[in-house]
C-alpha positions as CSV (number, residue, x, y, z in Angstrom):
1,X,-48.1,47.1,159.2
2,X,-45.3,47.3,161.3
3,X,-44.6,43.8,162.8
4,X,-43.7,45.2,166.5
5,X,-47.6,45.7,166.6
6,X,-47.3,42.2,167.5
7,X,-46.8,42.7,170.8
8,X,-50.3,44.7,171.7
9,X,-52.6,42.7,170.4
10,X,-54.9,42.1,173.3
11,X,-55.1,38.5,175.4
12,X,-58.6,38.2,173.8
13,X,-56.5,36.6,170.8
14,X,-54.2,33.4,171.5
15,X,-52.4,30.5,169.7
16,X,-50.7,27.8,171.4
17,X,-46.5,28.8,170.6
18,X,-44.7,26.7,168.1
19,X,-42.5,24.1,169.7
20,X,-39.0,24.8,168.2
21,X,-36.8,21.7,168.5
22,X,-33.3,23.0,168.4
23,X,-30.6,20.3,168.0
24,X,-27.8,19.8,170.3
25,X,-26.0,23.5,170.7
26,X,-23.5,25.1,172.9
27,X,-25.5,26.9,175.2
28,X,-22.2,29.7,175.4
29,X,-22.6,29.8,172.0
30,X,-26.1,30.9,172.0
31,X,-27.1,35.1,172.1
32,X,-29.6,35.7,174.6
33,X,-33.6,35.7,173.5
34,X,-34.8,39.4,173.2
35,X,-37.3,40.6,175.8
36,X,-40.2,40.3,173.1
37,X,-40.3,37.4,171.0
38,X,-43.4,36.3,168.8
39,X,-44.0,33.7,166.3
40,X,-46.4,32.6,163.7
41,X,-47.5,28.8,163.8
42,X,-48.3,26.8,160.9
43,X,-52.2,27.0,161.5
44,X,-53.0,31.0,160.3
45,X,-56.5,30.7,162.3
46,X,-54.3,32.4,165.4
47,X,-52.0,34.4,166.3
48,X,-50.1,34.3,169.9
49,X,-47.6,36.9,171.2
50,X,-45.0,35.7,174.2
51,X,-43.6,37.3,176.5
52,X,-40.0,35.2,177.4
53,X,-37.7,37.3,179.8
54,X,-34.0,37.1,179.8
55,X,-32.4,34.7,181.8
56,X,-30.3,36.1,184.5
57,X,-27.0,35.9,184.1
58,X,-24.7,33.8,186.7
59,X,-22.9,36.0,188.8
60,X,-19.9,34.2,190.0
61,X,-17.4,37.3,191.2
62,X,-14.8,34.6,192.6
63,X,-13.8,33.1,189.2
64,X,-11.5,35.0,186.9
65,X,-12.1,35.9,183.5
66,X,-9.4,33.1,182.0
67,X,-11.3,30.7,184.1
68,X,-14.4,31.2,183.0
69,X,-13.1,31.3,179.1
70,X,-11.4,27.8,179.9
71,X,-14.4,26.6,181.4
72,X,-16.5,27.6,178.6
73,X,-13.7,25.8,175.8
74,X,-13.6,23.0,177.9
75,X,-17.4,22.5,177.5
76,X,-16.9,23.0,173.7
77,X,-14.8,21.0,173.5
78,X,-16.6,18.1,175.1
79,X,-19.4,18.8,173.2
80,X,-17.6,18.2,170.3
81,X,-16.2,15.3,171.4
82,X,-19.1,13.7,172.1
83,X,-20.8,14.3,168.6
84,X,-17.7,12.6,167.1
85,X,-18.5,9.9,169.0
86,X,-21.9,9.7,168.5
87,X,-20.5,9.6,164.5
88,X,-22.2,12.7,163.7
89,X,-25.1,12.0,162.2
90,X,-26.9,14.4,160.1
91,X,-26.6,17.8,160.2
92,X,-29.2,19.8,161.9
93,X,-30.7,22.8,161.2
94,X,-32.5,25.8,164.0
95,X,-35.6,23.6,163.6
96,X,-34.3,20.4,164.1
97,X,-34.5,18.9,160.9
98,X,-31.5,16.8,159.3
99,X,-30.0,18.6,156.6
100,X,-29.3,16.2,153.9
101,X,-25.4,15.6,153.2
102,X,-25.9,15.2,149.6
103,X,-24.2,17.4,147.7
104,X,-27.2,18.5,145.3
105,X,-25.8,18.7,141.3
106,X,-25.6,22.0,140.2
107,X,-27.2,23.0,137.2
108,X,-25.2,26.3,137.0
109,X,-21.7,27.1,138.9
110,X,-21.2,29.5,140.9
111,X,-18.6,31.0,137.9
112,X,-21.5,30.8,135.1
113,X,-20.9,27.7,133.7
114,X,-23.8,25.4,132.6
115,X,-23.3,21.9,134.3
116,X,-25.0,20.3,130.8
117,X,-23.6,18.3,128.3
118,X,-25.4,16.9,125.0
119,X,-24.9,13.3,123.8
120,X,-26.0,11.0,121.2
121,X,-26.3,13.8,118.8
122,X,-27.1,12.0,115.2
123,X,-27.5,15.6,113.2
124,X,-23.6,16.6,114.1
125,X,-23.5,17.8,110.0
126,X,-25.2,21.3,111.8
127,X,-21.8,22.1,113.5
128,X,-20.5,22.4,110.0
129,X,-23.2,24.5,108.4
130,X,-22.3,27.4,111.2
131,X,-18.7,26.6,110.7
132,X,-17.6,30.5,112.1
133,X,-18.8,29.6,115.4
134,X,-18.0,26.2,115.8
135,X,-14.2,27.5,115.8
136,X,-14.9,30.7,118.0
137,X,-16.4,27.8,120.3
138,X,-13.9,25.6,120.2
139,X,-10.9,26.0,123.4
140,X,-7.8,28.1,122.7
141,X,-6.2,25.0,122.1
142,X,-8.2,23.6,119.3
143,X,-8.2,27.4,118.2
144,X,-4.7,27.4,117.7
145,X,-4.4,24.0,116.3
146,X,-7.0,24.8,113.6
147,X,-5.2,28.6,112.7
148,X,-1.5,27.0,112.3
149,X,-3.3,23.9,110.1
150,X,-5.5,26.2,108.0
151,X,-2.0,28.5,106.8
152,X,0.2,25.4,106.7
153,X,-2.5,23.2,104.2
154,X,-3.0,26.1,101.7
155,X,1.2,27.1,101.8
156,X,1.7,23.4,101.0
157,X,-1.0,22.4,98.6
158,X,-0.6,25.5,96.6
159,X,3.5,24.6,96.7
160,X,3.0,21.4,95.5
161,X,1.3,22.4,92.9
162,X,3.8,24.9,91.7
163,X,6.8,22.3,92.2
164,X,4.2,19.9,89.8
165,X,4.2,22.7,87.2
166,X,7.7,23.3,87.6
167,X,7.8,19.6,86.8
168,X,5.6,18.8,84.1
169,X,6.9,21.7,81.7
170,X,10.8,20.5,82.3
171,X,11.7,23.3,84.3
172,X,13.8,21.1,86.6
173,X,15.7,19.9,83.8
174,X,17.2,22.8,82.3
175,X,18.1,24.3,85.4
176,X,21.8,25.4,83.9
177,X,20.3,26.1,81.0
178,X,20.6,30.2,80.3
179,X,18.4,30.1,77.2
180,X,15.1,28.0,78.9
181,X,12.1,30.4,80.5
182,X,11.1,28.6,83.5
183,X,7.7,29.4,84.5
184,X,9.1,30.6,88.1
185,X,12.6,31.6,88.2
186,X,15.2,30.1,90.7
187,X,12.7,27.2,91.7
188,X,14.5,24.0,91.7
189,X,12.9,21.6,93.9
190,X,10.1,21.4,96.4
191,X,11.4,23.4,99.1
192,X,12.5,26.6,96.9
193,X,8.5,25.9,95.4
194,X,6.9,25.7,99.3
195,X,8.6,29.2,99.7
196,X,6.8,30.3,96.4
197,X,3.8,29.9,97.7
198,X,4.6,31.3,101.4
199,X,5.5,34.7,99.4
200,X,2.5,34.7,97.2
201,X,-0.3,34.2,99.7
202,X,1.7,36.2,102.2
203,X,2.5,38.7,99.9
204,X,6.3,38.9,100.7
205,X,8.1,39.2,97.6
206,X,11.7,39.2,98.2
207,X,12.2,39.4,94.6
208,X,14.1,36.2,93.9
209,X,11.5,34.2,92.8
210,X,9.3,35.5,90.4
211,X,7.0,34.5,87.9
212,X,7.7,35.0,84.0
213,X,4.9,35.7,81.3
214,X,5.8,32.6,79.2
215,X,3.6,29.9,82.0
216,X,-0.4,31.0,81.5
217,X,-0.9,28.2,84.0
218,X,1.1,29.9,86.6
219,X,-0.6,33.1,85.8
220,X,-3.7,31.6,86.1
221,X,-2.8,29.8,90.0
222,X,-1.0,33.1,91.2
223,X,-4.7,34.8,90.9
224,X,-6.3,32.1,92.3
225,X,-3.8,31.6,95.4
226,X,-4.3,35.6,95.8
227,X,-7.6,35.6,95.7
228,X,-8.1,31.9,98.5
229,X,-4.9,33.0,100.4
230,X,-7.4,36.8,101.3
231,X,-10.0,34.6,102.1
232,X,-8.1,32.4,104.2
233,X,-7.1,35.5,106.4
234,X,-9.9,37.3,106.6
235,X,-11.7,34.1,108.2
236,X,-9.1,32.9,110.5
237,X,-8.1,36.4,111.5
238,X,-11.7,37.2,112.5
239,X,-12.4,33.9,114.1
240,X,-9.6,35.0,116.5
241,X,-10.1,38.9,116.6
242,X,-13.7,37.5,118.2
243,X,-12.4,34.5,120.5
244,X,-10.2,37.5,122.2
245,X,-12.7,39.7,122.2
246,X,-15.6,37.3,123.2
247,X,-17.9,38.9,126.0
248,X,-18.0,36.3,128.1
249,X,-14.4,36.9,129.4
250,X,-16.2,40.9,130.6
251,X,-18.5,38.5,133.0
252,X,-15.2,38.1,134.8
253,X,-15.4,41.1,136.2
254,X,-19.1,40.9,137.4
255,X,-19.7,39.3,140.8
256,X,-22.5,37.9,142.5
257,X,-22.6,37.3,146.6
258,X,-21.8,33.9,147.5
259,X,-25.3,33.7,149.5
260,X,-28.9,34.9,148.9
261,X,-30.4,36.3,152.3
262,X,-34.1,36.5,153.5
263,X,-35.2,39.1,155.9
264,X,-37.6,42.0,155.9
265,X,-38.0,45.1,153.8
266,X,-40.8,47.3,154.4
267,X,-42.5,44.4,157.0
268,X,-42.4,42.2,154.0
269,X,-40.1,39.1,153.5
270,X,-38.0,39.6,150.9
271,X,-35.0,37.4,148.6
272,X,-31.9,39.1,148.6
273,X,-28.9,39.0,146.8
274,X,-26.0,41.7,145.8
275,X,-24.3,42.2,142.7
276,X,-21.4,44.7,141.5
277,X,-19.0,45.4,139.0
278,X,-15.0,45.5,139.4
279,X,-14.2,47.4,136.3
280,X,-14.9,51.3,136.1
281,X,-16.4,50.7,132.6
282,X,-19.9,50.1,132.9
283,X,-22.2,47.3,131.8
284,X,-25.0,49.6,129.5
285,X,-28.8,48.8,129.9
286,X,-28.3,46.2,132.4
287,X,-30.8,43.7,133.8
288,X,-31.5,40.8,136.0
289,X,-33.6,37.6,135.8
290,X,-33.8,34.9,137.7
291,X,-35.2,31.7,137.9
292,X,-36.2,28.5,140.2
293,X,-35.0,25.1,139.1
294,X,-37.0,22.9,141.0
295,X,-38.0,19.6,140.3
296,X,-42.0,19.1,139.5
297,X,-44.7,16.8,138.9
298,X,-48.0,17.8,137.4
299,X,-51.4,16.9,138.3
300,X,-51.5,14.1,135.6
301,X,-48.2,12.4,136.8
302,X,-45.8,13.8,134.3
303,X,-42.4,14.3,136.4
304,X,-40.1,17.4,135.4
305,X,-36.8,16.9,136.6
306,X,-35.6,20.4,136.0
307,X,-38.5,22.8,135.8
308,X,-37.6,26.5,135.9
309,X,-40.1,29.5,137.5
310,X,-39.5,33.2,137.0
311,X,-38.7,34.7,140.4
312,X,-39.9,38.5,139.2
313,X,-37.1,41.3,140.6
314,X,-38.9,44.0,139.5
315,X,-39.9,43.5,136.0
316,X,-43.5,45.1,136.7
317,X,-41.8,48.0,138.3
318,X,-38.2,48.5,136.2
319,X,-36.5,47.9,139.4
320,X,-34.9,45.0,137.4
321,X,-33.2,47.4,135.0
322,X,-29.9,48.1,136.7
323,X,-27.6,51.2,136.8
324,X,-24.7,49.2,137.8
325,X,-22.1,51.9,139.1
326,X,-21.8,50.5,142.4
327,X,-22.4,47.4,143.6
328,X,-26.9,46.8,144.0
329,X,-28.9,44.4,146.1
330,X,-31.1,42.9,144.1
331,X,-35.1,42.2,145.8
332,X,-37.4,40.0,145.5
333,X,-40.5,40.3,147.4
334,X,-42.2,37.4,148.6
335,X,-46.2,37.6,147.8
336,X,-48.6,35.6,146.5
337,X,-47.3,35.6,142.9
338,X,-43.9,34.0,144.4
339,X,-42.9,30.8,144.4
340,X,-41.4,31.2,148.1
341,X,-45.0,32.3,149.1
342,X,-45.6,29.1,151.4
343,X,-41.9,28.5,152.3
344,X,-41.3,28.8,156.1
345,X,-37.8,28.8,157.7
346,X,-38.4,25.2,158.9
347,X,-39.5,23.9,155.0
348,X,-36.7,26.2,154.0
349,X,-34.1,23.7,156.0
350,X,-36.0,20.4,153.9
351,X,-36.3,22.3,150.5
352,X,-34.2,20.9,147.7
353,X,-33.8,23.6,144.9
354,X,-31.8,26.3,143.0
355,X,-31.8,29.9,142.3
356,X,-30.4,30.7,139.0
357,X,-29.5,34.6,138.4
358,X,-29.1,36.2,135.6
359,X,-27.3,39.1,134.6
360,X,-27.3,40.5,130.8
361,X,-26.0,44.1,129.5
362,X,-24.1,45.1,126.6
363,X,-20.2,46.1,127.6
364,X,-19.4,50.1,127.1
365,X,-16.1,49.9,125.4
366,X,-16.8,46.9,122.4
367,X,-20.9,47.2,122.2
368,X,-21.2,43.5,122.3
369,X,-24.1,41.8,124.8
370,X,-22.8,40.6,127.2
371,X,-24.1,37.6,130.3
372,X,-22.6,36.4,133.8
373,X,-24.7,33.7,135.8
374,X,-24.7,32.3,138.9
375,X,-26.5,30.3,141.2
376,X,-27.4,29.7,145.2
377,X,-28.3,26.2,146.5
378,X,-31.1,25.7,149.0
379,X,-28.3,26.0,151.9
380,X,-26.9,28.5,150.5
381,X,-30.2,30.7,151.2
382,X,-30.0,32.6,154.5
383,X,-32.8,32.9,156.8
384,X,-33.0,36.1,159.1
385,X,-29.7,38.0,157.8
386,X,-29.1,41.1,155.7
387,X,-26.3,42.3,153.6
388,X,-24.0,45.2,155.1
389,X,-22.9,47.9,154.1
390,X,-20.2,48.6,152.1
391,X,-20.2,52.3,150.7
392,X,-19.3,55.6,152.5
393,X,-18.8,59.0,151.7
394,X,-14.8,60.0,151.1
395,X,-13.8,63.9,150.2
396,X,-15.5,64.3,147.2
397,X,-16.4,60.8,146.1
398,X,-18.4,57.6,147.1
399,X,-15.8,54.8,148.4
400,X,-16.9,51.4,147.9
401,X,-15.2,48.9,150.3
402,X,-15.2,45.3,148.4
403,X,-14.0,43.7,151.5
404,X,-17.7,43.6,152.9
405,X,-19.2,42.4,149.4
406,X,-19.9,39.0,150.8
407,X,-20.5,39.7,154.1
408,X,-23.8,39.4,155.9
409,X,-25.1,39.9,159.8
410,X,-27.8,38.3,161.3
411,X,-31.3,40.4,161.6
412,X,-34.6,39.7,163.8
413,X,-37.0,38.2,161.0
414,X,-40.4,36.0,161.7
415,X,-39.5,32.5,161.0
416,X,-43.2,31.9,159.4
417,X,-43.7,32.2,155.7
418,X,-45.2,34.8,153.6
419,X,-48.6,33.7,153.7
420,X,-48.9,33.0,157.0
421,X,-47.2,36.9,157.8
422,X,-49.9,38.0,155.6
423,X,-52.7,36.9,157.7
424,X,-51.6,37.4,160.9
425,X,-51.1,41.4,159.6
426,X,-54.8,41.5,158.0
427,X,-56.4,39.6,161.7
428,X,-54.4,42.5,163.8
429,X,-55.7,45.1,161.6
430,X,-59.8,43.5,161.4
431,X,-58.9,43.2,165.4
432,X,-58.1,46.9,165.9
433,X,-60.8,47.7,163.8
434,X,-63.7,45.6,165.4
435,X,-61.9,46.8,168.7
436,X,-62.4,50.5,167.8
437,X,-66.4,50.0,167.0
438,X,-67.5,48.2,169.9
439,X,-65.7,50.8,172.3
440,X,-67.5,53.1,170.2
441,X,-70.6,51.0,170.5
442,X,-70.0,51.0,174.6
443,X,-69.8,55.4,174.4
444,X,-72.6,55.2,172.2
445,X,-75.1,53.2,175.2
446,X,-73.3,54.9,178.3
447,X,-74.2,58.3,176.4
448,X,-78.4,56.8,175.6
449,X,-79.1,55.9,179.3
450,X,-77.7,59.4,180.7
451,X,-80.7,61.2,181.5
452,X,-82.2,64.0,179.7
453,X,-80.7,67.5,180.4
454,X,-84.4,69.4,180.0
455,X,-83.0,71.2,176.5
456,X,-86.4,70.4,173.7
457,X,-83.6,69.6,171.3
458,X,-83.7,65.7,171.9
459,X,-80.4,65.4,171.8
460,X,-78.4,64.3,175.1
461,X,-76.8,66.5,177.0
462,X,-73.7,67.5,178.0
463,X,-71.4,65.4,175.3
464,X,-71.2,64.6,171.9
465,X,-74.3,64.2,170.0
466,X,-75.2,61.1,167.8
467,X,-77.3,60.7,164.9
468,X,-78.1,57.5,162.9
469,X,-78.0,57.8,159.3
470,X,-75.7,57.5,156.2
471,X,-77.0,60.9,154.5
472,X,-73.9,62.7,152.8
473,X,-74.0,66.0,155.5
474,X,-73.7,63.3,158.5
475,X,-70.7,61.8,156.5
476,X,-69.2,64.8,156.5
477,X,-69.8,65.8,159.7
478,X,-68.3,62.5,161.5
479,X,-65.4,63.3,158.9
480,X,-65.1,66.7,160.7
481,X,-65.3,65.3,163.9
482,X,-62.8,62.8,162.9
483,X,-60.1,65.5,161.8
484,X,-60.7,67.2,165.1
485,X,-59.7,64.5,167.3
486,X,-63.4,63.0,168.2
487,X,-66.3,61.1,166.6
488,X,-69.5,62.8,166.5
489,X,-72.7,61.6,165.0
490,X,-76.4,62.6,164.9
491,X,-79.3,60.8,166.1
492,X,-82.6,62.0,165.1
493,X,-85.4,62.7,167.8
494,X,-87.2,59.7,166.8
495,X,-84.4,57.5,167.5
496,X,-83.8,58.8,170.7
């Protein structure tokens, strides 16, 4: 039901108004109260609709415009002034509570990143067991470190072990002798056996240093440097071909608003926030979750620091499956199933609490899953405001103005919660309804004390007829009556 129907529910219904305490505010500052205004207290027994008019404007024709406008700054300004010397204080909120200064610890930034770290960690031998992705984990700087170090240990191991055959069979002895078969030619020291080993595993071969069939040994390490030295590059090569590719660094491109609204949609209070994507690719089989992190303590005593809630955005419905061309507000609607059900905008203003979204598809040009996250602190959570718009229609396309991604205007939304909007919709509609019988009840006993109009009928004369009875022809008869614009019953001669 339309919440405008507010303002005709009869004076038969009343509730004492809530008292808003606002804080200290520049009364220049302040837009002027609508003709209409209603509100929903925190007892749901009643319901009260007030009337508050305007205030007049002052009408002061003598004073210039630039007077007034350094009247009004001076004012400001001495408000402000004042506050400073009053040393501020706590913040207040529309409802006069003191907004805590405390910067609340985020257990997910705004750019995705978990605020968690692990310690005291006894079982660290697992790292090594998944050794692939400890390194594609590991920053581009360890990366890098552990690429260089992984060539530059197998070039000099396996050279030092040339230069120690080279060694052992007297090869470096009969250097200017024509007649002795080296077991690699033109390898006289350590250096000259280092560059062996670069050319074997890298599979150079500048064709001075080679190896002769008269050193089984070196036959024997060639195949085995050939066969470590693949190995060697097809793990460090992949471990970067996936750090560069990694999906994460495609959540770069997907941005979330920097604030979550509430307002109405469809006369129901809703939790909004909008998401898009800068890149032309799209994100394929998108979807969103999200969830509350909210500290909790059970009915036993057991205290949960950080207990997390599903906030459902459409998983019953697949509205939480995305096409994400352009950018989507994402909705989720406050009923009884939700954990914002008893959350006014005056509890709102006290809450302490965290809205985690999440946003998972797999990217169109690699095929790998991809996530971005973000978050929205209780303060961060507007009350009464509603995303604008941001898309119009160019020649021959959709233009999408990113400029207006974040912005947000302010809407007229009942500060009450959920629960309490809930039953002040299902009173007005069991008030219409008893409303619309006893009027019918007040035609039906005007019409019985008319007097008879002679016809041998029984039935009264002159109007519409009545007849008491829930047989299935009188049903549909009144349901006749009904479609014609009237009510019309029977009423048996007995009755009458």
């Amino acid at each position: 039901m339309a919440l405008e129907n507010f303002t005709s529910i009869p004076e038969s219904i009343s509730l004492p108004v809530t008292d808003k305490r606002e804080g200290p505010t520049d009364n220049a500052a302040e837009p002027s109260a609508p003709a209409s205004l209603f509100d929903v207290t925190e007892d749901p027994g009643h319901i009260v609709t007030t009337e508050t008019a305007t205030p007049p404007k002052p009408t002061n024709n003598s004073r210039s415009f630039q007077a007034k406008l350094a009247a009004r700054e001076a004012q400001v300004e001495a408000y402000q002034q004042r506050k400073k010397a009053q040393g501020g204080g706590a913040e207040k909120g529309k409802f006069g509570w003191g907004r805590s200064k405390r910067k609340r610890q985020r257990y997910v930034e705004k750019n995705g990143r978990c605020n968690v770290q692990h310690g005291n960690m006894r079982e660290t031998y697992r790292y090594l067991t998944d050794i692939f992705t400890t390194l594609v984990d590991l920053n581009w700087r360890c990366s890098l470190f552990v690429f260089v170090m992984a060539y530059a240990v197998t070039w000099l191991f396996f050279g030092a072990i040339w230069y120690l055959i080279a060694y052992c069979r007297g090869d470096l002895d009969h250097l200017e002798d024509e007649t002795w078969t080296p077991c690699v030619n033109n390898v006289n020291g350590f250096i000259s056996a280092f560059l062996f080993s670069i050319e074997t595993e890298t599979t150079i071969g500048y064709g001075h240093r080679v190896i002769t069939d008269q050193c089984p040994v070196g036959t024997m390490l060639l195949l085995l440097q050939a066969i470590l030295g693949s190995m060697v590059n097809a793990f460090m090569v992949g471990c970067m071909f996936v750090k560069i590719s990694q999906p994460n660094k495609r959540a770069e491109t997907l941005v979330f608003s920097r604030n979550a609204v509430i307002s109405l949609r469809d006369d129901k209070l809703c939790l909004m926030f909008r998401v898009g994507d800068l890149r032309s690719s799209h994100i394929v089989g998108a979807n969103m979750r999200a969830k509350l992190i909210k500290s909790k303590q059970t009915q036993e005593g057991e205290f949960i620091p950080l207990d997390q809630t599903d906030i459902s955005v459409g998983f019953e419905t697949g509205d939480d499956r995305l096409f994400l061309v352009s950018p989507l507000v994402i909705s989720h609607e406050i009923d009884s199933h939700s954990p914002f059900w008893d959350m006014s905008q005056a509890q709102l203003e006290k809450e302490d609490f965290e809205i985690v979204v999440i946003l998972e598809g797999m990217v169109e040009a690699t095929g790998m899953t991809c996530q971005a996250r973000s978050s929205y602190l209780a303060e961060e959570v507007l009350w009464g405001h509603r995303f604008s718009p941001m898309m119009s229609l160019a020649e021959g396309f959709f233009d999408v103005d990113y400029s207006a991604f974040h912005h947000t205007f302010e809407v007229d939304t009942p500060s009450c919660s959920a629960r309490e909007l809930s039953l002040a919709a299902a009173r007005l509609k069991a008030h219409l309804y008893w409303s619309i019988s006893s009027r019918l009840d007040e035609e039906l006993d005007h019409l019985e004390k008319q007097p008879d109009s002679g016809s041998g009928d029984g039935k009264v004369g002159g109007g519409p007829t009545f007849v008491v009875g829930e047989t299935p022809e009188t049903l549909e008869q009144s349901g006749q009556g009904e479609q014609n614009g009237s009510v019309t019953t029977d009423q048996s001669e007995s009755e009458a």
